[in-house]
C-alpha positions as CSV (number, residue, x, y, z in Angstrom):
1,X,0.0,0.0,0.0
2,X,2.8,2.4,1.1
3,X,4.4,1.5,-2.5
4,X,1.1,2.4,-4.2
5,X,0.8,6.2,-2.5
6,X,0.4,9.0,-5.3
7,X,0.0,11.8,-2.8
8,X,2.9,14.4,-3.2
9,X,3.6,12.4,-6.1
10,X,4.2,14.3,-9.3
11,X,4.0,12.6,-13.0
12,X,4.9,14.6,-16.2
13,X,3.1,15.2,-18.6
14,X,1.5,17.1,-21.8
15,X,-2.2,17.5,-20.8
16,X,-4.0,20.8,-20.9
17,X,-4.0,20.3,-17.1
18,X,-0.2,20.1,-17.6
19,X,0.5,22.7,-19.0
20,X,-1.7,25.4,-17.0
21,X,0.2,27.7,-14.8
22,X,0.6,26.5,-11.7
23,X,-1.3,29.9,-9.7
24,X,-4.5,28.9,-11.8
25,X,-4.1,25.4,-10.6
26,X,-3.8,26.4,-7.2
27,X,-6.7,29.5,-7.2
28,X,-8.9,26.6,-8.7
29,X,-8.0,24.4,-6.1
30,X,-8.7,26.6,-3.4
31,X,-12.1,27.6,-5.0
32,X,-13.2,24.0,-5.5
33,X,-12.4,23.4,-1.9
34,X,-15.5,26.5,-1.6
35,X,-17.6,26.1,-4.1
36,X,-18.0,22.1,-3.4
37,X,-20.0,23.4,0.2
38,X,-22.8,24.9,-2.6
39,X,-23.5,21.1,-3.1
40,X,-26.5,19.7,-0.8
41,X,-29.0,17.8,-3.8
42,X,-28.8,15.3,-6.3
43,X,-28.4,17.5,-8.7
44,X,-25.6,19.4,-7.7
45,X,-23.6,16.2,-6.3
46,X,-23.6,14.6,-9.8
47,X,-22.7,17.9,-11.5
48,X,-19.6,17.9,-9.4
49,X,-19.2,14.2,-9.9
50,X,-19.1,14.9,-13.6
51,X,-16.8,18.1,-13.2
52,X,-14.2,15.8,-11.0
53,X,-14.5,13.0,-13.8
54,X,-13.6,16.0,-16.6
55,X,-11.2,17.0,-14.8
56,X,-9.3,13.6,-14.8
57,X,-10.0,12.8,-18.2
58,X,-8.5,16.1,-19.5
59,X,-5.4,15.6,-16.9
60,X,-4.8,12.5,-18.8
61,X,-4.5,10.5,-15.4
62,X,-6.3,7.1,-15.1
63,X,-9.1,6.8,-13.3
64,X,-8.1,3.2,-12.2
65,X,-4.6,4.9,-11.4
66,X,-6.1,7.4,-8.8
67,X,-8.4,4.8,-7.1
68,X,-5.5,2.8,-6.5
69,X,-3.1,5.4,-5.2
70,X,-5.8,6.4,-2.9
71,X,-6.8,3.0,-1.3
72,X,-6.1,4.8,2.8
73,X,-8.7,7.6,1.9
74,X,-11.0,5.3,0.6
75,X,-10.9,3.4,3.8
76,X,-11.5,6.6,5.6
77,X,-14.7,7.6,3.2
78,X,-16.2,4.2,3.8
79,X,-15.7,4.7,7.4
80,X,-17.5,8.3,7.3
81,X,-20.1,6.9,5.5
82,X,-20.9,3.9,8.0
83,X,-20.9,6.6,10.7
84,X,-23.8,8.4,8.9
85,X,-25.5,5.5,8.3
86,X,-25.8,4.1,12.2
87,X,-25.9,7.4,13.8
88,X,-27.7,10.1,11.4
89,X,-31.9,9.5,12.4
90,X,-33.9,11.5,9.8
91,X,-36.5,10.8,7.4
92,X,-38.4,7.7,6.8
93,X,-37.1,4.2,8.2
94,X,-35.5,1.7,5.3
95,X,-34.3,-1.2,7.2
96,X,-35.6,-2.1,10.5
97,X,-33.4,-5.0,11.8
98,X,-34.3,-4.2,15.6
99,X,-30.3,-3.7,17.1
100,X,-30.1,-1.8,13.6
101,X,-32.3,0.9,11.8
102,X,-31.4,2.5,8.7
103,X,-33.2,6.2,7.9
104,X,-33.0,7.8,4.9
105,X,-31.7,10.9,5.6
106,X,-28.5,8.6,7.0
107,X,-28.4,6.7,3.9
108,X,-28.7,10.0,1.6
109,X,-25.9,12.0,4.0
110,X,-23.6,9.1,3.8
111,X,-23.8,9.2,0.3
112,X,-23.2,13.0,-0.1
113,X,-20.2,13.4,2.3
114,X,-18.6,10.6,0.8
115,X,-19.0,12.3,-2.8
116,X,-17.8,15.6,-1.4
117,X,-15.2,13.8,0.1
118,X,-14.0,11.6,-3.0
119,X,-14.4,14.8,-5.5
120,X,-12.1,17.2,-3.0
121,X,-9.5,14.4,-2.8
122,X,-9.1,13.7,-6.2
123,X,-8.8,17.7,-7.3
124,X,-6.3,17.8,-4.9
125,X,-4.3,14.8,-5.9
126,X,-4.5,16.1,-9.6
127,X,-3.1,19.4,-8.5
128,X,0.2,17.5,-7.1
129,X,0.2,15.0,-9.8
130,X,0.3,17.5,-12.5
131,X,1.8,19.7,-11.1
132,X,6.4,20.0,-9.8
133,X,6.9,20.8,-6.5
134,X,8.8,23.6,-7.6
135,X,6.2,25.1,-9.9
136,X,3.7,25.1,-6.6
137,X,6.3,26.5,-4.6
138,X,6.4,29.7,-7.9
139,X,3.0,29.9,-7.6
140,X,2.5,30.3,-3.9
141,X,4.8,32.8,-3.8
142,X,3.4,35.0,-6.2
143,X,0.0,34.6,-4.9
144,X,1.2,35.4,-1.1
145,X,3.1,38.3,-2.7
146,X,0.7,40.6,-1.1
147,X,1.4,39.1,2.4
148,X,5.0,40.6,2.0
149,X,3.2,44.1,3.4
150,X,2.7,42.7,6.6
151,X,6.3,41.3,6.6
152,X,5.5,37.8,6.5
153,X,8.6,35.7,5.2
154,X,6.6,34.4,1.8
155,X,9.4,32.9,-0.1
156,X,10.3,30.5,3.0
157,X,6.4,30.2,3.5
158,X,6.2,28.6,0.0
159,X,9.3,26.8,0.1
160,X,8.6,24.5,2.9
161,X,5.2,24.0,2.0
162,X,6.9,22.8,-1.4
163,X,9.0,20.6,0.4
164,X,7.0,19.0,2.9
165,X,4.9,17.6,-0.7
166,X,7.8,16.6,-2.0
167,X,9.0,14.3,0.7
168,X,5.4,12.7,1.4
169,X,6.4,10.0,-1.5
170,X,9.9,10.1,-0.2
171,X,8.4,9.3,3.5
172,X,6.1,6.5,2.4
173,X,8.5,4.9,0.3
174,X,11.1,5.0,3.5
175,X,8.2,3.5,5.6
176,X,8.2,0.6,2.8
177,X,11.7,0.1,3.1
178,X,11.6,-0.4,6.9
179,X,8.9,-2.5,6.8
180,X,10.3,-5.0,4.5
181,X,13.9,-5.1,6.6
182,X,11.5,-5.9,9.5
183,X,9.7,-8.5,8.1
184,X,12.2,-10.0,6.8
185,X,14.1,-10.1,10.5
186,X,10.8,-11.9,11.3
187,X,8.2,-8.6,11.9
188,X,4.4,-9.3,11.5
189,X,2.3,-6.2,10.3
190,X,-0.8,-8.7,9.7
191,X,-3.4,-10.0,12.1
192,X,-5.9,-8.3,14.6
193,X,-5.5,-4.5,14.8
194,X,-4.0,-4.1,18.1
195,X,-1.2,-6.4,17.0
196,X,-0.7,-4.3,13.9
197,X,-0.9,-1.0,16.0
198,X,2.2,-3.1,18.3
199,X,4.1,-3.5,15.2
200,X,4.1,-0.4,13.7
201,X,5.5,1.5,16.8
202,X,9.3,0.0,16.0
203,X,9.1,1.9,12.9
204,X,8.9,5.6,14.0
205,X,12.3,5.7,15.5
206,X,14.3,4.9,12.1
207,X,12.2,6.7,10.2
208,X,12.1,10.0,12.6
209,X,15.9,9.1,12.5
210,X,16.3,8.7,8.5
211,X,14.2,11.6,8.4
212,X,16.5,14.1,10.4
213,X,19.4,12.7,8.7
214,X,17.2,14.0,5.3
215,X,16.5,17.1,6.6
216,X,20.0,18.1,7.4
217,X,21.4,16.7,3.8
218,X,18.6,18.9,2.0
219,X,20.1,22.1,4.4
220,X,23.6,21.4,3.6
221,X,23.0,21.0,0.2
222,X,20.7,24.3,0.1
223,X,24.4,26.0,2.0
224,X,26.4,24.7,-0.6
225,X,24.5,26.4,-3.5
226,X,24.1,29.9,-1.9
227,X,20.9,29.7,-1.0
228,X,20.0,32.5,1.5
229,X,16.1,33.3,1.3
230,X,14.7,35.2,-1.0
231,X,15.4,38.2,-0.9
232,X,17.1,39.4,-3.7
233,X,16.5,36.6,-5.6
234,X,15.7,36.1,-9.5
235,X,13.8,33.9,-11.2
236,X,14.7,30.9,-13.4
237,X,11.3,30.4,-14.5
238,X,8.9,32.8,-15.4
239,X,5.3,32.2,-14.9
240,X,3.1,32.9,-18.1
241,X,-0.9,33.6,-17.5
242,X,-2.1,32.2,-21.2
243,X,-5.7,31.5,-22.6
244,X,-5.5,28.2,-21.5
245,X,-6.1,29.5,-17.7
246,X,-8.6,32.1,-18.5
247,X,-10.6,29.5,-20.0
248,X,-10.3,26.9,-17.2
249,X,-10.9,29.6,-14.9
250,X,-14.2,30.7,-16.6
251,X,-15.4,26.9,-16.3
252,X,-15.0,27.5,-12.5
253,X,-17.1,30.0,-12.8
254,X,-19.8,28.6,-14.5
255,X,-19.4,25.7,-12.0
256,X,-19.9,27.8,-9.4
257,X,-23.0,29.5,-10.8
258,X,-24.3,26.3,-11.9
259,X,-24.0,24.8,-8.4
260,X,-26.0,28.1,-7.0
261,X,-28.6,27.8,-9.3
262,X,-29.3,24.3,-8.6
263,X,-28.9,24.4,-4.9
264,X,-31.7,23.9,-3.0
């Protein structure tokens, strides 16, 4: 599973989602994370079904790829859902099974907080997959720009927000690692939960070690090549705003007025 995380991850690429600059992605981001609160029908919950499902297909990311990368959030959505189910008492009964009754408004909020959950995780997974660390780190900066009035260290801000994305695959593919040496060395991560809870605890200590040792490497290394903050720094890359992002940006906007209109 650890193998299998996409999180963080980042997979090039030629798509229109590709090649959109990295603020756009973000600002849409950010509004999705809004706008997906205007939800509370049918209607609207398969309109941002459908968006979500555009949105990967345009990305050029499989489907089958992201549901695979995202097995531990899945776990966690079927879990929310469950929790509406046996605890949410509104509406009509469905299933009376005497320890166990089933209402319909339980059944319908499962179902929508699960979708709002699924459709905010995948929009943000496609931001990271599309999307270099170093690009976001750009395009924060520039958009916390303003933030510099209130003298707020932005560049530094963006930078370890950057690299904290970066080194979730880095992390969960250490974890792997670990795991694997302990098995082998006769570790068992399987049976009942509280025995899998017991054998997970031996791990933190090499990895908060490894991690550390990581963390002081990447600072050296940063030394070595002159970096002192940002001030007074140029930039390598310049970021473009093109037509491309006026036009994803004006299918937020219809989205969003879409999602109004329809809302109950």
């Amino acid at each position: 599973m650890m193998e299998k995380m996409i999180f963080g991850r980042f997979i090039p690429g030629d798509s229109f989602v590709h090649q959109l600059d990295p603020r756009s992605k973000l600002i849409f981001t950010f509004i999705f994370v809004i706008i997906v609160f205007l939800a509370n029908n049918t209607i609207t919950y398969c309109l941002l079904l459908a968006f979500t499902l555009l949105a990967i297909l345009i990305s050029k990311i499989r489907l089958y790829f992201l549901v695979n990368g995202l097995k531990p959030v899945i776990i966690l959505i079927i879990f929310t859902f469950l929790i509406h189910i046996l605890f949410t008492r509104e509406g009509s009964v469905l299933f009376d099974l005497g320890f166990l009754k089933v209402y319909e408004g339980g059944l319908r909020q499962g179902i929508f907080i699960s979708i709002r959950f699924t459709v905010l995780v995948f929009m943000t997974t496609i931001l990271t997959l599309t999307t270099s660390p170093i690009s976001i780190t750009d395009g924060l900066e520039v958009l916390l720009n303003p933030l510099k009035k209130l003298k707020l260290p932005i560049h530094e801000l963006a930078l370890m927000m950057s690299i904290a994305l970066r080194f979730i695959p880095t992390l969960m593919d250490e974890t792997d690692k670990i795991m694997k040496a302990q098995m082998a060395r006769g570790a068992d991560f399987t049976g009942p939960v509280k025995e899998r809870i017991r054998a997970v605890v031996p791990l933190l200590i090499p990895l908060f070690i490894n991690s550390f040792k990581r963390a002081e490497e990447l600072a050296t290394a940063m030394e070595a090549r002159g970096y002192r903050g940002g001030e007074g720094r140029t930039k390598y890359r310049v970021l473009h705003w093109r037509t491309k992002d006026t036009i994803a940006t004006l299918l937020f906007a219809l989205l969003a007025a879409v999602l109004f209109m329809f809302r109950s």
